[in-house]
Structure formats: C-alpha cells, structure tokens
KOLSE-159022 format. One line per field, with one value per residue (C-alpha): residue in one letter; x, z, y; residue number from 0. Coordinates in steps of 0.1 Angstrom, whole numbers, always signed. Last residue first. Layout:
BEGIN
code [A  ...]
u [X  ...]
w [Z  ...]
v [Y  ...]
pos [NUM  ...]
***
This chain:
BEGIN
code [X  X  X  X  X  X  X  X  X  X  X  X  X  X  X  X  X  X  X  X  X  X  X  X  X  X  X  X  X  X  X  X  X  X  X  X  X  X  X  X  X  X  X  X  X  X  X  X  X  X  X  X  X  X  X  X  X  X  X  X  X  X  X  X  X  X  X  X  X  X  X  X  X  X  X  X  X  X  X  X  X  X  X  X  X  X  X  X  X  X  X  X  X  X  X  X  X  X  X  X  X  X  X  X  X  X  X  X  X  X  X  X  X  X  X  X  X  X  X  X  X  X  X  X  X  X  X  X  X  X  X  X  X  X  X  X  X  X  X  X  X  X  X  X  X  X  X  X  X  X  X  X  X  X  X  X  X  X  X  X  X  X  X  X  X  X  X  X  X  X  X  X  X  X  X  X  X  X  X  X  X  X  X  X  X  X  X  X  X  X  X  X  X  X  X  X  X  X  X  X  X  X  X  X  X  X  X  X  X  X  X  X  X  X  X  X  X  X  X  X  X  X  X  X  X  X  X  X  X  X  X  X  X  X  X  X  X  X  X  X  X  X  X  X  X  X  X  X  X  X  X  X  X  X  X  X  X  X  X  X  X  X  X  X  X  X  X  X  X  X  X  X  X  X  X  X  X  X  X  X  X  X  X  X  X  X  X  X  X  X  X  X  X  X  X  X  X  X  X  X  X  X  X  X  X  X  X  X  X  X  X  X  X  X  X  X  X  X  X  X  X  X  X  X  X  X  X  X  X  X  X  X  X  X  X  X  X  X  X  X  X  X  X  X  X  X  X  X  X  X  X  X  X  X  X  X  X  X  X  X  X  X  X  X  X  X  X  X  X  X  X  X  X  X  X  X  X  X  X  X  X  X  X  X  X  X  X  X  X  X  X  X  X  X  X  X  X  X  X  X  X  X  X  X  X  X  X  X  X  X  X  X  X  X  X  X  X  X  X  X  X  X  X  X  X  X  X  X  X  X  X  X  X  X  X  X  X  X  X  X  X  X  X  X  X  X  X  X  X  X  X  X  X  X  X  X  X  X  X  X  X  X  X  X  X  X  X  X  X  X  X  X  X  X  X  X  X  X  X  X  X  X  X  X  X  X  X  X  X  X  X  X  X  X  X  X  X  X  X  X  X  X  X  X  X  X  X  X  X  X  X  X  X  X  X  X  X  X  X  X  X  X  X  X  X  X  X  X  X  X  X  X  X  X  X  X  X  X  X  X  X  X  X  X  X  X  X  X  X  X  X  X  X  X  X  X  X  X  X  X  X  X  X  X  X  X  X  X  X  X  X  X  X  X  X  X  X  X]
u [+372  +395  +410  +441  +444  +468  +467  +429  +406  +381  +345  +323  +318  +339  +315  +334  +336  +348  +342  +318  +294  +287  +277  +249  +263  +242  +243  +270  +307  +328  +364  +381  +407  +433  +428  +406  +380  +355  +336  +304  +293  +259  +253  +225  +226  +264  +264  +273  +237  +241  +278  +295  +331  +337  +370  +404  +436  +449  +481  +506  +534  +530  +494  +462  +432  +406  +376  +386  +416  +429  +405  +373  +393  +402  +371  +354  +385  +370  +396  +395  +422  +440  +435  +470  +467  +489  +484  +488  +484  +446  +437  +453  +443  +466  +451  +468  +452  +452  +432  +392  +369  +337  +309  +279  +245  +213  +213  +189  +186  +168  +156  +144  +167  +197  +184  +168  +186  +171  +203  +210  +182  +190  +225  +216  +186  +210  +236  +213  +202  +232  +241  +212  +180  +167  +152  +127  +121  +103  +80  +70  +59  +51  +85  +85  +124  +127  +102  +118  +156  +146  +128  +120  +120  +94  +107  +88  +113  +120  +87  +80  +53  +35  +18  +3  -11  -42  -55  -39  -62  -54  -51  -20  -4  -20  -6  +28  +8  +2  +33  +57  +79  +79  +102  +73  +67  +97  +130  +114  +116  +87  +81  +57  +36  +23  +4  -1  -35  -26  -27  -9  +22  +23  +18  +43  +73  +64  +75  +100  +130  +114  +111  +150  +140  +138  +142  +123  +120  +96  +76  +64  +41  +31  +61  +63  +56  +90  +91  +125  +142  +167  +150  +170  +157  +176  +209  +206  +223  +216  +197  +184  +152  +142  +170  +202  +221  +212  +190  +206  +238  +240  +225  +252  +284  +291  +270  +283  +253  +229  +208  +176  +165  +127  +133  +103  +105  +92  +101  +120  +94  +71  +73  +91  +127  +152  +184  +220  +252  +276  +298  +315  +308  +277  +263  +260  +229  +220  +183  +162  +137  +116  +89  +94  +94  +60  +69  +81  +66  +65  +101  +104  +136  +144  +136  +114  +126  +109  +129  +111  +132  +141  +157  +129  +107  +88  +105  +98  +118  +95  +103  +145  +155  +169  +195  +200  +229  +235  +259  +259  +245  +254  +254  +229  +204  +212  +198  +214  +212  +222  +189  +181  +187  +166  +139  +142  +138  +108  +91  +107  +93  +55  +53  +65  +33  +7  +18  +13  -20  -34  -26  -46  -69  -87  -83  -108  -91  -64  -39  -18  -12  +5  +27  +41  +41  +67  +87  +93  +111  +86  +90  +82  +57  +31  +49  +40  +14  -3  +2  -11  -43  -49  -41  -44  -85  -89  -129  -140  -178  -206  -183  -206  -209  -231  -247  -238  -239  -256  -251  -274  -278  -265  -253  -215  -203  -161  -147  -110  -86  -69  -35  -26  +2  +32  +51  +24  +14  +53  +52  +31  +47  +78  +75  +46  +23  -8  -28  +8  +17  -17  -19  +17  +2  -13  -22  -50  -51  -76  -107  -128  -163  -196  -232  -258  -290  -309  -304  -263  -234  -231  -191  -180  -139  -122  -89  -89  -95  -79  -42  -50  -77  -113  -114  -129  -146  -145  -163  -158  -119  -106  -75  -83  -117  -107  -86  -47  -40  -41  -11  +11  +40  +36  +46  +46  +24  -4  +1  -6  -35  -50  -44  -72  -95  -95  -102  -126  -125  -158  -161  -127  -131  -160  -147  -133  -95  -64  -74  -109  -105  -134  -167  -191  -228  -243  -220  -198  -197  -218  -243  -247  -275  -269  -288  -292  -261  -230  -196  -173  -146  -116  -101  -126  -93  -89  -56  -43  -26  -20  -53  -66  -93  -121  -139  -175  -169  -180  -180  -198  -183  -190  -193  -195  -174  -183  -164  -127  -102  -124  -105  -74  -51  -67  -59  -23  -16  -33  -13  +20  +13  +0]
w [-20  +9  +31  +53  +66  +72  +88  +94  +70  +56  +52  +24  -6  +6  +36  +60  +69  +101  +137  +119  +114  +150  +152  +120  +88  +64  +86  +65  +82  +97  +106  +103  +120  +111  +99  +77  +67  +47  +17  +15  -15  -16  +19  +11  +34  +29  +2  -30  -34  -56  -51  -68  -74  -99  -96  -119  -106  -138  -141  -159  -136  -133  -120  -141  -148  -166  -141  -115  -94  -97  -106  -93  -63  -60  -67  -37  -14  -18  -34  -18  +8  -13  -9  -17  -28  -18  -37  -9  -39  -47  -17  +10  -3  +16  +16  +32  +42  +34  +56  +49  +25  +18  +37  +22  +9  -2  +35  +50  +82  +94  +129  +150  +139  +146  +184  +203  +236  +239  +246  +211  +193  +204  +191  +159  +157  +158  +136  +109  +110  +112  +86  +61  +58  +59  +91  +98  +133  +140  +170  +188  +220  +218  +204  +231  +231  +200  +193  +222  +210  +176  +189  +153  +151  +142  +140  +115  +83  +103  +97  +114  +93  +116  +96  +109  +140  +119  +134  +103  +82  +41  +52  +75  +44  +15  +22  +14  -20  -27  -19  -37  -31  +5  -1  +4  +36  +49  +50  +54  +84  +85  +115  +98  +120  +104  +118  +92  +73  +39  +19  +51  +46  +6  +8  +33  +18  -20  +3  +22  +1  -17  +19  +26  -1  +30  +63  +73  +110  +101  +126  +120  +144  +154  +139  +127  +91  +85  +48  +35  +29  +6  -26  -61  -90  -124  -137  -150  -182  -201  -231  -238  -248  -220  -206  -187  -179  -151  -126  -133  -140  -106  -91  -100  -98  -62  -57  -31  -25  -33  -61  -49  -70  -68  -91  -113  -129  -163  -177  -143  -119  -111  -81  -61  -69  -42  -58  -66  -85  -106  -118  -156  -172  -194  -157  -149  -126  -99  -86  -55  -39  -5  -17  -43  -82  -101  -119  -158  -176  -208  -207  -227  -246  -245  -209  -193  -170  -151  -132  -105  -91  -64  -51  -61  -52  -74  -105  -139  -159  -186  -209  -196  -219  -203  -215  -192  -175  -159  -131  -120  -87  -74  -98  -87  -77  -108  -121  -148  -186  -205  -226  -209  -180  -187  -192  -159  -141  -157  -143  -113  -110  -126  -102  -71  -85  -82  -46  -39  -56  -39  -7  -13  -42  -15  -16  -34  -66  -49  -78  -72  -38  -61  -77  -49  -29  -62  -62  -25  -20  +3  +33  +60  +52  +25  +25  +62  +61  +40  +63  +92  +76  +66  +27  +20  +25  -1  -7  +21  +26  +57  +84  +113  +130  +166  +176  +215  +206  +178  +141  +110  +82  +47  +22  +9  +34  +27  +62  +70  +95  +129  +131  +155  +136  +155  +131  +116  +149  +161  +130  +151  +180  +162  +196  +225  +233  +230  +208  +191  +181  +171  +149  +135  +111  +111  +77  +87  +69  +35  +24  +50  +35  +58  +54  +74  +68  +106  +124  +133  +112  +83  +75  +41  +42  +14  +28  +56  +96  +116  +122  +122  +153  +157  +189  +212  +188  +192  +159  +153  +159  +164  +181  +218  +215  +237  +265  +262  +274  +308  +301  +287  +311  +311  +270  +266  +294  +285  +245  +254  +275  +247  +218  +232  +225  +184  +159  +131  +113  +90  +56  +47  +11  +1  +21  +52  +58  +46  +34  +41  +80  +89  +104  +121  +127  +109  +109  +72  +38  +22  +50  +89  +111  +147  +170  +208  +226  +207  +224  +215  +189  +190  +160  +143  +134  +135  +124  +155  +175  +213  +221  +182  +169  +169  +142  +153  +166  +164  +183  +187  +213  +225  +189  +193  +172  +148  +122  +129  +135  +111  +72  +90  +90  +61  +40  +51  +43  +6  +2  +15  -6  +0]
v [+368  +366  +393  +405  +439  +468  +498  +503  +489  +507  +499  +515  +491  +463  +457  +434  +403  +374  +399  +421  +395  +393  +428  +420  +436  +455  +491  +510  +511  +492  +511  +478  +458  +429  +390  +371  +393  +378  +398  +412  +429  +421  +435  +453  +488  +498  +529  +505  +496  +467  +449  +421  +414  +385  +372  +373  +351  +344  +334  +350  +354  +389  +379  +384  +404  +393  +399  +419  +421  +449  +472  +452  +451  +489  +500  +474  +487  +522  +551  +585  +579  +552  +516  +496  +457  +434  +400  +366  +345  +349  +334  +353  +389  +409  +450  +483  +511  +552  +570  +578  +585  +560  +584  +571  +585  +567  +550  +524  +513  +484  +478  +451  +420  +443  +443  +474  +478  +510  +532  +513  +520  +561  +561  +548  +570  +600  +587  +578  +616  +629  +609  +624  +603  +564  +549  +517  +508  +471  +473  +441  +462  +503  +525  +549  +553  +553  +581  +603  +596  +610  +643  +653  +690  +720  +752  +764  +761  +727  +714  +681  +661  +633  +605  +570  +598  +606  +644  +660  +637  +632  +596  +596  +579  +593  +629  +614  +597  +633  +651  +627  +648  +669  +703  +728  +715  +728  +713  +682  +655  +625  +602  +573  +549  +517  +489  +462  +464  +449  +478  +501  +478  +479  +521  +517  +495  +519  +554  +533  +545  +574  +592  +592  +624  +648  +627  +593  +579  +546  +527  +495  +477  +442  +424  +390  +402  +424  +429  +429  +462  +456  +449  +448  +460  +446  +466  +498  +515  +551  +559  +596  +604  +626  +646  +638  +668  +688  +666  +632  +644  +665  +635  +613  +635  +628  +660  +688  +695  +670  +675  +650  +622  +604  +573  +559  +525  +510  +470  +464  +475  +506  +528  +548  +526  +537  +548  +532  +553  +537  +561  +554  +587  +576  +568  +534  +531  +503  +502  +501  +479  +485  +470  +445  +452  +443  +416  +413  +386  +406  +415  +451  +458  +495  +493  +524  +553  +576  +608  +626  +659  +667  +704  +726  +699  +675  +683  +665  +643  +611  +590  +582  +553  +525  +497  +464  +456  +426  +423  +383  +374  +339  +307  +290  +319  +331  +301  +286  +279  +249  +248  +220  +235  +263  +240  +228  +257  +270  +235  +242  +275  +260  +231  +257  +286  +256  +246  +282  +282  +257  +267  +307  +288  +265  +232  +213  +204  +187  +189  +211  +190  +157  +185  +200  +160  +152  +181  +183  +216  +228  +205  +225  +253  +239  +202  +195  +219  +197  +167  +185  +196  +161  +149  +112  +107  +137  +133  +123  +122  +125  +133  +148  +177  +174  +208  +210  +248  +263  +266  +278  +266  +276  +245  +241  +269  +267  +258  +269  +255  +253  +263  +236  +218  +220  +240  +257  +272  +277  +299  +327  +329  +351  +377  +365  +391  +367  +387  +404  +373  +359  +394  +388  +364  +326  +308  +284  +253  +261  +240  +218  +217  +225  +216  +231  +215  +226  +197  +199  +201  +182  +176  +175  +167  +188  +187  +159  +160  +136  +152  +187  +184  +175  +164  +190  +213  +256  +266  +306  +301  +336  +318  +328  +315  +291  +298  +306  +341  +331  +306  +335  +335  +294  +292  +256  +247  +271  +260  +221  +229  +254  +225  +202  +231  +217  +247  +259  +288  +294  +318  +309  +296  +318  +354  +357  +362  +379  +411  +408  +418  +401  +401  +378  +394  +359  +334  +328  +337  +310  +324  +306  +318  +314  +297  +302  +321  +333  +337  +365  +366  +385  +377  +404  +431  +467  +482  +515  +495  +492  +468  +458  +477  +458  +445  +429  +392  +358  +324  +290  +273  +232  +218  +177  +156  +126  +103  +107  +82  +59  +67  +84  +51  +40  +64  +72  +40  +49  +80  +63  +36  +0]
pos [577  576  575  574  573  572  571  570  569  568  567  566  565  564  563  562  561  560  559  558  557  556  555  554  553  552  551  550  549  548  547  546  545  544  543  542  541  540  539  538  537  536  535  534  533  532  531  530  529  528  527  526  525  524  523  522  521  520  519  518  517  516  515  514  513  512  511  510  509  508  507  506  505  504  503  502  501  500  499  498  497  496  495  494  493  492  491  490  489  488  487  486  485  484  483  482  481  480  479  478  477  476  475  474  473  472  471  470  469  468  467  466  465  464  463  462  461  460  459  458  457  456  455  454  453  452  451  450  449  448  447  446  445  444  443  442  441  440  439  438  437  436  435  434  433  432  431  430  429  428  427  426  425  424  423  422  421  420  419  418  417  416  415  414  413  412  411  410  409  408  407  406  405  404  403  402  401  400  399  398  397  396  395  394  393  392  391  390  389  388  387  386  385  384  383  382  381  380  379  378  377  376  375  374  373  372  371  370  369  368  367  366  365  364  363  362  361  360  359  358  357  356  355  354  353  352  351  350  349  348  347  346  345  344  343  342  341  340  339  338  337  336  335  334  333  332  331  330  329  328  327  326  325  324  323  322  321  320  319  318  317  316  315  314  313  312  311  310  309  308  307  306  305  304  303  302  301  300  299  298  297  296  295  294  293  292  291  290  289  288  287  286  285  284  283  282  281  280  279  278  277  276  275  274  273  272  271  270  269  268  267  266  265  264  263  262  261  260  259  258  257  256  255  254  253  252  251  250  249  248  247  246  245  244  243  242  241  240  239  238  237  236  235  234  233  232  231  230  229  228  227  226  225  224  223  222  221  220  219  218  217  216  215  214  213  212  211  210  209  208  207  206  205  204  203  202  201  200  199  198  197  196  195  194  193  192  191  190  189  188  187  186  185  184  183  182  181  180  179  178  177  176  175  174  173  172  171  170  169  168  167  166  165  164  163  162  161  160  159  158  157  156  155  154  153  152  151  150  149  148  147  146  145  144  143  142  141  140  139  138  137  136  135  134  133  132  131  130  129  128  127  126  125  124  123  122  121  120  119  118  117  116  115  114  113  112  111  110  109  108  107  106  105  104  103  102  101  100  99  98  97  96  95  94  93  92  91  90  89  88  87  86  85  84  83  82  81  80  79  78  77  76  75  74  73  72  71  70  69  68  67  66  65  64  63  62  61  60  59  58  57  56  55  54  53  52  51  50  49  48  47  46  45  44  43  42  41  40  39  38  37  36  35  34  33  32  31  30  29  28  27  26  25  24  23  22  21  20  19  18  17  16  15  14  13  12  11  10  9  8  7  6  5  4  3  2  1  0]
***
C-alpha cells in the first residue's frame, strides 16, 4: 500500500463525529495598542446562529487575509489550549478558547484527523460545511498573545486550525453534533499539508500531487501551483544549458533605459521615469523597499530607491545634493528625455517584516522614496504603520500626494506626523525610539546625522539588529590610506587610497581578466548593488586585522569574520579573501 493509501486508512475511522462546544463571532475591533482593527476576538453566541456561504451571521473580517467563500468558517480543536499554557507558562491566561478567532470551538477535531475537502453536516438545521484552506497565522496571534515570532510555532506543530467553505447555509448552535458525511482527499490532513506547505517545500513530487487537490482552497493551492510552474521553468533552462542566478550567485547585468518622462517634485528633487528599450513581458512588479544600480555615461555607478514601477518601467525620486558625487547633478542637469543610459535589475533591501506588530519609520527629506512603496504595501494589507517624516519645509515633500496618502489626508491621523524645520518644528529621535510600543520594528533612511541619531537612540534602547533596518542613499567612503593581503589569490597586496574604496580597487585589480605577473589568472567576480552599505551584496570575509565598519548590512557578530567592501576601511593593514 502507498503512503497515500496507508495514510488512508489510517485516517479513514479516527474521525467520524465531534460535538461543537463554542460557537463564536466578533464585530472589528481595533486591536489593544494599534491602530488596524481586526474580528479575532470573537465572543460567544447564545441560541442559534445563522450561517451564510460567507460565514456566521454578525461575524466580520479583516478581508485582506481572511473571510470570504473559502474561509467563511475557522474551526479549531480546544485540546491544543492545554498544550500551549504549558509551553509558554507566562502566557497561560492568554490561552482559552476562542483565543485563536476560531468561530467553531470542537474538542477532537484536530490537524491530524481532519482531511482537505472533508464534508461535514453540522447539526439539524442542513448546514453543510467543507474543509478548504489550513490556517495561515500572522503577526496578529503574536501580538494577541504578546509572544514575539509565535506565530510559526502554529504551523510548526500543527494547530492552526482550518477553514470551512459553506457548501449548504444553516445555521449553528452549541452541543450541535458535526458529522463526516464524505471524504474526498483521505491522504491529505491539515497537518500533512502543512508539512509540505511550510516545511518540506522543495518536495517536487508532494508540490505536484497538492496542485492537484481540486478542493483546496486557491490561497494553498495556488502556492503549490506557483513551485510546479518554478521548477518547471527551471528545468527547461537546463536543458537549454542555462542557470539560475540563484545557482550561480548574482551576476551584473545591464539592461539599456530610456528616460520618458523628468519633472520636478521639489525645487531640489526631481522625478525621473525610465522604461527598458527591450520590454520582458513577464516582468513583476518590483518589491517593496527595492532600489536600482545606474551606470552613468561617465563610468559612476550610482544606486536609488525605486518609487514605483518595476524592471520594464520604474520611477526614481532624486535629490541635487550638495556637493554632488556626480550622480545627481547628472541626473538633474544633464540627462534629458530620450536619452539611453544603463541599470541593472531591481533589487529589494528592505524585507518585509511580518512577525512584527508595528512599523515605525524615521524618514528625512527624499529618505522618503525608500520606504514610500514598503508603506503604501504595509498600510494595503493592514499592518500597523507609524511614519516620522523630516522636510525642510513643507514645500520640499515629493511625492506630496501619495505622502498625504499615508495619514489619510487627516492631520489628526497619527500614521503620519510632518516636522517642519522652516517652523521650527524637530523630530525628537531619542523620544520616538524610546517609546517605540511592544513588537516594533524601526525603519530609518536620511542624512548621517540623522542615521547617527537613531543609531544612538536603538542602542540606549537595547533594540536588536533583527528590530531595525537602516537604509542609507549617501555614504561616507573617504578615509586613511590602508593596506590590503588577499590570502587566496596569492597573498596579492593591494594599496587603498584615501578617496579610493577597497570594492574599486578590487574590481581594478583584481577583477575579471586580470592576471598575476606570472601569468596566471587570478580574476573574480566582485559584486555589489547599493554601493552605500545597506544590502550586503558585497560582502567579503576578513581574515585578519581591524576595520572602521561602516553601513548598517552587517549584524555585530558578522563584523568579527567580513566586511562591507563598498564602504569599510581597514585600518593599517588587513588580510581578506574573496
């Protein structure tokens, strides 16, 4: 017998009949220490309840992510809430049912007896239920039970609960029995989808078996879906003889752009749009967060956030700083639209935080364009989001509209405060850090002094590296004179001048091509994106010596084996490998 029919038979009489004991719903509520509402705290329900194709009567939810024909009814097993109270004892009184925004509370149904697309009747009144969808948990059982990263632990162990899809309306009551009438999936429990759905997702053979389980709801269906189509893609460019990048590690590839579109949104930046000369038809929309490498006619590669768009058609918001590197004085005074200049592909930095309970951003001047595309995606799916904002004067905000956007056009909205510093207004850094509520991840992009600032106040905070991410469009690379062994390509001595960066002066010396006296070649490829220490791509391992670190990409314990070739400096003389 195989594992699909063992599996069968095993589950075929472990579960025939239960007994509801809660029935459950809730109004939205904003949730205690946020400003998002949300319907998982559900109240008990007296008498009958009426029961639609999208769930109890008076039940609501937060539509993003729940509710709707394939998760009109959650349904969970109470024998979980002993197990939780003596695995996290400091939340015990926290675990009680209901606690999970289950709207059926059962006491044997679990994860392990209970099948994708199971047809359950449910009481004397026609209801007829279909399991469809495992639970997906999110930050809001974390912040519900106060516990930081609690939510995997429900996938992990299995005791998400699940989904109902309303086959026939009803209605539901207490001490209703539910029945198995049919099962249609007898292989596929909740746990043993999860199994492959979180844990064991590079099982090509169980991804394609699960795209096939016609009733599963499109949310798991569709991922498994998505992996049989990426490894399908995958294997035809191997027999094509191609590679992955993700096989072969990040190769520079640059791509030509013509500039459609220049207009200024302050006096000082200006909004720049760009589209490919060749167009790639299943192009993405670029992540939050992203940015995107430049090669300048004169040779400079220069990164900036991406404000929206992707890699077929992208907007950049550039300010003319003073002095200018040379980028943005190109950008802003000499480039004009029609003309052809290089970018690599988008490239995200900021990666979406979805453990945390609130996100708090400390922006300045046009630091805004690197978050502005991570909020708007944040606030579209309901996360928490508080944004600290620093102009000039309000005359110098770009991107004024979708700015406004975020605190909702309200001056009264605390997601948005402006500060003014034409009227006096200033951003008491230290303040906001230090009142950042529980679970809070900070965000900060702006001028060093800036950076510096909130630097200084995370760590009088104790925040953690995993709590904050800074991001810099500006970088400080200057600095004495070092000196550079590179232990595996033959002990080479390389010398790193005051203005040079040990990045240019490896790609210079030893990039591709290049060669020893002796003739051999000792060439690498040296790769780098943002090139002002926020990404990390161009990390390289420090065997021996010290370095002035610089650029925020590197955890503390990192610092001790690797360093940031595009900004840090070594300090008298160093030993590397590449």
């Amino acid at each position: 017998m195989g594992d699909a029919g063992q599996h069968a038979a095993d589950l075929s009489a472990a579960f025939e009949r239960d007994v509801i004991l809660e029935v459950r719903s809730s109004k939205m509520k904003t949730m205690p220490g946020l400003s998002i509402q949300t319907g998982i705290d559900k109240q008990i329900r007296h008498g009958r309840v009426p029961v639609s194709t999208l769930g109890l009567d008076e039940d609501e939810h937060d539509l993003i992510f729940h509710g709707g024909l394939d998760k009109a009814v959650h349904g969970y097993c109470s024998s979980h809430y002993p197990s939780w109270r003596k695995e996290f004892p400091d939340a015990a009184e926290r675990f009680k049912p209901g606690a999970f925004g289950e709207n059926l509370v059962t006491a044997h149904m679990n994860e392990r007896n209970v099948c994708i697309g199971d047809i359950m009747s449910v009481g004397t009144d026609g209801l007829v239920l279909q399991v469809s969808l495992p639970r997906q948990p999110c930050f809001k059982l974390n912040h519900r039970f106060q516990l930081k990263n609690f939510a995997p632990n429900t996938y992990k162990l299995s005791r998400t609960g699940w989904y109902y899809r309303v086959l026939q309306p009803g209605s539901v009551q207490a001490g209703d029995e539910i029945r198995l009438q049919e099962r249609r999936w007898p292989g596929w429990t909740i746990e043993r989808v999860q199994e492959y759905l979180h844990r064991k997702q590079d099982d090509a053979k169980m991804n394609a078996a699960l795209a096939q389980v016609t009733d599963m709801g499109d949310e798991s269906r569709g991922a498994f879906q998505q992996r049989v189509a990426k490894l399908e893609a995958k294997r035809k460019r191997e027999a094509r003889g191609e590679q992955a990048e993700a096989e072969t590690g990040p190769v520079a590839k640059w791509h030509k752009y013509k500039l459609v579109e220049k207009k200024p949104e302050t006096p000082r930046i200006a909004s720049l749009v760009f589209e490919a000369l060749e167009q790639d038809p299943e192009v993405k929309e670029a992540a939050y967060g992203s940015h995107i490498r430049l090669r300048l006619p004169s040779g400079l590669l220069r990164s900036y956030s991406i404000v929206d768009g992707n890699a077929n058609r992208f907007e950049l918001g550039v300010a003319l700083e003073t002095p200018s590197r040379g980028g943005s004085v190109y950008l802003h005074q000499s480039i004009q639209p029609g003309d052809v200049i290089e970018a690599a592909l988008p490239k995200a930095d900021a990666k979406p935080q979805g453990t945390k309970s609130n996100h708090v951003f400390i922006v300045g001047g046009v630091g805004i364009t690197a978050f502005l595309k991570l909020i708007e995606g944040y606030r579209g799916i309901h996360w928490n989001t508080v944004v600290h904002y620093g102009v000039r004067s309000r005359d110098d905000i770009p991107f004024r509209s979708r700015v406004d956007a975020i605190g909702g056009g309200d001056d009264d909205d605390k997601s948005l405060t402006v500060y003014d510093a034409s009227a006096g207004e200033r951003m008491d850094i230290a303040q906001i850090v230090a009142g950042l509520s529980w679970n809070s991840h900070l965000y900060v992009c702006g001028p060093p002094r800036m950076m510096d600032a909130a630097r200084r106040a995370a760590t009088a905070a104790g925040l953690k590296e995993e709590d904050m991410h800074f991001e810099a469009f500006a970088a400080d690379t200057t600095g004495d004179p070092f000196e550079v062994e590179v232990v595996n390509r033959g002990n080479k001595m390389l010398q790193v001048g005051s203005d040079d960066t040990l990045l240019e002066v490896l790609r210079r010396e030893l990039g591709p091509g290049q060669q020893d006296q002796d003739g051999e070649h000792r060439g690498a490829q040296i790769d780098s994106s943002c090139e002002v220490g926020n990404c990390g791509t161009c990390k390289i391992t420090l065997k021996s010596g010290n370095v002035d670190h610089r650029g925020t990409a590197l955890l503390d314990d990192e610092k001790q084996t690797s360093l940031l070739s595009c900004v840090s400096r070594g300090i008298g003389r160093i030993a590397i490998e590449i």
